[in-house]
VMD Tcl script that draws the C-alpha trace (Angstrom):
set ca {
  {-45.57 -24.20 4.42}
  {-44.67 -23.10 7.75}
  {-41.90 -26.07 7.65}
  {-40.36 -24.51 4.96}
  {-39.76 -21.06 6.01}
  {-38.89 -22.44 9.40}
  {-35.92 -24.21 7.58}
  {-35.16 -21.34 5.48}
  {-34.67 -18.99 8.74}
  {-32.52 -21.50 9.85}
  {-30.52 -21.96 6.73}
  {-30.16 -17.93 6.61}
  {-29.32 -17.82 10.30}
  {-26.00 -20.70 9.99}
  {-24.82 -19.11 6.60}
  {-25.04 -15.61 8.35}
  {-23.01 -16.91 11.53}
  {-19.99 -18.92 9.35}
  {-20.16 -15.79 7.24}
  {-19.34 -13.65 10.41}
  {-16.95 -16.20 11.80}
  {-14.46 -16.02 8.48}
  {-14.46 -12.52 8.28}
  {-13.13 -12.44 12.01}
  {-10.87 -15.25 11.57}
  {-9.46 -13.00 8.51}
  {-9.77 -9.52 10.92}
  {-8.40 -10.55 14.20}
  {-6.27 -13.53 13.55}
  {-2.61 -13.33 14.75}
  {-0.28 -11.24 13.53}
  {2.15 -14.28 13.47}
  {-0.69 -16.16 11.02}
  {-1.81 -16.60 7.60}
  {-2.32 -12.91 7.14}
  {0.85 -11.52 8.70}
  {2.03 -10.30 5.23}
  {-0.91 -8.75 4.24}
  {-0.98 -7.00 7.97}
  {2.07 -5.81 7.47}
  {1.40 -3.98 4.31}
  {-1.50 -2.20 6.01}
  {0.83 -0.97 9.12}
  {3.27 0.19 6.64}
  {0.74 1.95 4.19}
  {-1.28 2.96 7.16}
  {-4.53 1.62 5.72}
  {-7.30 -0.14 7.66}
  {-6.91 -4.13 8.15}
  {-10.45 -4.58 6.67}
  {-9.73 -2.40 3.50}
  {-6.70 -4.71 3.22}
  {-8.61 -7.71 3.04}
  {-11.47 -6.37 0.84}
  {-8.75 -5.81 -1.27}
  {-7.14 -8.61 -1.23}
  {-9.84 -10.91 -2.15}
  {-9.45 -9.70 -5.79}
  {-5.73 -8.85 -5.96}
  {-3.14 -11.73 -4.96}
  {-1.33 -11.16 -1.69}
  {2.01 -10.57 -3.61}
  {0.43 -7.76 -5.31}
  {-1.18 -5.88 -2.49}
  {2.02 -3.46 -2.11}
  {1.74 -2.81 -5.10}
  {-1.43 -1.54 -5.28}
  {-1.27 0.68 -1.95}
  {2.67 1.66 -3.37}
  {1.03 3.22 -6.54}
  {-1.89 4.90 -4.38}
  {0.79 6.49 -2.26}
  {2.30 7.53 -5.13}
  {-0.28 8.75 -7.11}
  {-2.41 9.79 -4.58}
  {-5.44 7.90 -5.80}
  {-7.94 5.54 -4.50}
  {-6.70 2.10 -3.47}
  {-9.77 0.43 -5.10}
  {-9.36 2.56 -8.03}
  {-5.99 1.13 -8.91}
  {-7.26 -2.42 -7.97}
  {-10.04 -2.33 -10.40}
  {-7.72 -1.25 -13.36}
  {-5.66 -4.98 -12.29}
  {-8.31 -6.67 -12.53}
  {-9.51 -5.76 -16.02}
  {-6.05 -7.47 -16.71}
  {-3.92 -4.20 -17.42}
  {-0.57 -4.35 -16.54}
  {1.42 -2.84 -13.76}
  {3.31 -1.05 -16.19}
  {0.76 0.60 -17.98}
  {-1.46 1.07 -15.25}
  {1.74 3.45 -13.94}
  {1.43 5.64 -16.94}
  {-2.10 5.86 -16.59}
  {-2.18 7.59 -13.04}
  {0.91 9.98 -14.49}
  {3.72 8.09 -12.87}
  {7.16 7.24 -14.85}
  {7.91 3.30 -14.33}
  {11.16 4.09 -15.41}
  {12.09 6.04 -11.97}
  {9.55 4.75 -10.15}
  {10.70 1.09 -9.85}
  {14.10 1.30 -8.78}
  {15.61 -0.38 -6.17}
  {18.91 0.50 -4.44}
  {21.37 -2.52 -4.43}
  {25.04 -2.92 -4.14}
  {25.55 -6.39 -4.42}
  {23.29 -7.50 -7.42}
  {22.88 -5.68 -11.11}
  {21.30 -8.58 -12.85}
  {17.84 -7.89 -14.16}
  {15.52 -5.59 -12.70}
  {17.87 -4.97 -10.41}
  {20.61 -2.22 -10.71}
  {22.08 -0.49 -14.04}
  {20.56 -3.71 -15.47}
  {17.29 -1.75 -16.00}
  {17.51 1.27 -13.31}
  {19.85 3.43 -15.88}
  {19.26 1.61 -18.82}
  {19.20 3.81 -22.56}
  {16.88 1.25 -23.75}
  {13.49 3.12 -24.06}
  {11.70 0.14 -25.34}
  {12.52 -2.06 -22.31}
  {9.20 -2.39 -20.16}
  {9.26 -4.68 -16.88}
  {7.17 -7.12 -16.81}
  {4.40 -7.87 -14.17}
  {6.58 -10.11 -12.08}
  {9.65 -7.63 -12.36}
  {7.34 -4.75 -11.01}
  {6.01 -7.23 -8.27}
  {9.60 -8.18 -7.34}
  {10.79 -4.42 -7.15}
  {8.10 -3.41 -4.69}
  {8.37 -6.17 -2.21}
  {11.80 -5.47 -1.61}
  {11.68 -2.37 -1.36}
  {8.92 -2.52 1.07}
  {9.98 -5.55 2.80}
  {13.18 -3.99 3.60}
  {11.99 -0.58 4.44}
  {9.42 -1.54 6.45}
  {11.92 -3.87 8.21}
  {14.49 -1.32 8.50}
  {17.35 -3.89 6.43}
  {19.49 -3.74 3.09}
  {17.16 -4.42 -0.13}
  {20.22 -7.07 -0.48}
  {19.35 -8.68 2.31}
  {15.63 -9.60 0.91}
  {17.17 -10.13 -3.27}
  {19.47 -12.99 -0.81}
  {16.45 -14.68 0.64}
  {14.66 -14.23 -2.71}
  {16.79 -16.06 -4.76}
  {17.47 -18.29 -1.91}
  {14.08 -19.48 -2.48}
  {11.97 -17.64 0.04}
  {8.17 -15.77 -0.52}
  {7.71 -12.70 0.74}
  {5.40 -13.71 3.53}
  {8.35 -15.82 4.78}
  {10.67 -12.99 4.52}
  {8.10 -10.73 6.45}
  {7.69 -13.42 9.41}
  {11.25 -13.99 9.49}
  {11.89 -10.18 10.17}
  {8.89 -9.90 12.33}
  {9.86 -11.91 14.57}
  {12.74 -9.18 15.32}
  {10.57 -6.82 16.41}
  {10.25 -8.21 19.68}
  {13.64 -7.03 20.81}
  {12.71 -3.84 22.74}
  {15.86 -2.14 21.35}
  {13.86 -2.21 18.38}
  {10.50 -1.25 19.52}
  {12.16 1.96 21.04}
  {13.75 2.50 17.62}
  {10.70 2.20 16.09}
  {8.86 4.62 18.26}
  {12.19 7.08 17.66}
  {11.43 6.78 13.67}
  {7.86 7.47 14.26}
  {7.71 10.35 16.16}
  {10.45 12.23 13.91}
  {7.92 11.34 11.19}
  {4.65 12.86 13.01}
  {5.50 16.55 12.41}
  {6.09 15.78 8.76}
  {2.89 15.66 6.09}
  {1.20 11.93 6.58}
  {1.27 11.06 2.53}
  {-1.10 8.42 3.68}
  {-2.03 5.68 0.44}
  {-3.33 7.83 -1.78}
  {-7.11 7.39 -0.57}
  {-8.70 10.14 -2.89}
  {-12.54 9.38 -3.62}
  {-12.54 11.89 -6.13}
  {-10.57 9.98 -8.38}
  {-12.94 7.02 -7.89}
  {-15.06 6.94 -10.82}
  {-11.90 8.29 -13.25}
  {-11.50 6.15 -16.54}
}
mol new
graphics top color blue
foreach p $ca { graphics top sphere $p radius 0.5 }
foreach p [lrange $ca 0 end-1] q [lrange $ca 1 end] { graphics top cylinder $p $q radius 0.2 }
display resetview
């Protein structure tokens, strides 16, 4: 008897350590890693890293600026929005259901491309019927965060798209930039203009947490 609860302590003791370990490896990895993308999202949406990657053990990593782009805008919970995903509703609808218009919401300012969802192509269209699809939605939000965060044209990241690249690819390619100090100091510039203004934050409103 005493054998077996001897092993069991030890058993709960290992799982409890590997446990631990993953969750750092997830927390404090480098920037420059696995999770870069999914750090970046959280600097730019000014979330905690650890909400990011509760989060993102539900939603794919493509998704996540979605999610915390529609709790800016809607100024609800994160997890709220999260939870609607994942009882397979689409992006689309899940819009209308927090009050926002897809139609103006998910436009993206481009010179060079008007092919679908880009441009007049959807943007200005008189079709009413037209919904975008999940992967249309997805597409629209990356670049626009990818190349506000990174301070470039939207072009620039449609390019790379349809050259091929993910979005984490785009992000490391771009983060690597940041290393020029002409750009930190830019950066800090941007910031500070921005501090006096109201912090919108993600839309973190626990009230809205048990809405259905």
């Amino acid at each position: 008897m005493k054998k077996t609860v001897y092993l069991a302590l030890i058993t709960g003791i290992l799982t409890t350590s590997l446990g631990a370990s993953n969750f750092d490896i997830g927390v404090s990895g480098s920037d420059r890693g696995i999770n870069s993308f999914s750090l970046s999202i959280g600097d730019y949406y000014r979330v905690p890293q650890q909400e990011v990657l509760v989060i993102e053990r539900s939603i794919p990593r493509d998704e996540m600026s979605v999610v915390y782009f529609l709790a800016r805008e809607s100024h609800r919970d994160a997890r709220y929005i999260s939870n609607l995903r994942m009882r397979g509703i689409s992006w689309w609808n899940i819009s209308l259901r927090l009050g926002l218009d897809p139609r103006t919401l998910y436009v993206v300012d481009t010179h060079r491309h008007s092919g679908p969802p880009y441009g007049k192509a959807y943007g200005y269209s008189k079709n009413k019927k037209y919904h975008l699809r999940d992967s249309e939605i997805i597409e629209l939000v990356n670049v626009r965060f990818l190349s506000d965060y990174h301070r470039i044209s939207p072009d620039d990241v449609i390019d790379r798209r349809r050259g091929g690249e993910r979005y984490n690819r785009i992000d490391e390619h771009y983060r690597g930039q940041k290393d020029r100090p002409q750009y930190r100091e830019e950066r800090r510039e941007e910031r500070g203009s921005r501090s006096g203004k109201e912090d919108r934050g993600h839309g973190n409103n626990k009230g809205h947490g048990n809405e259905r």
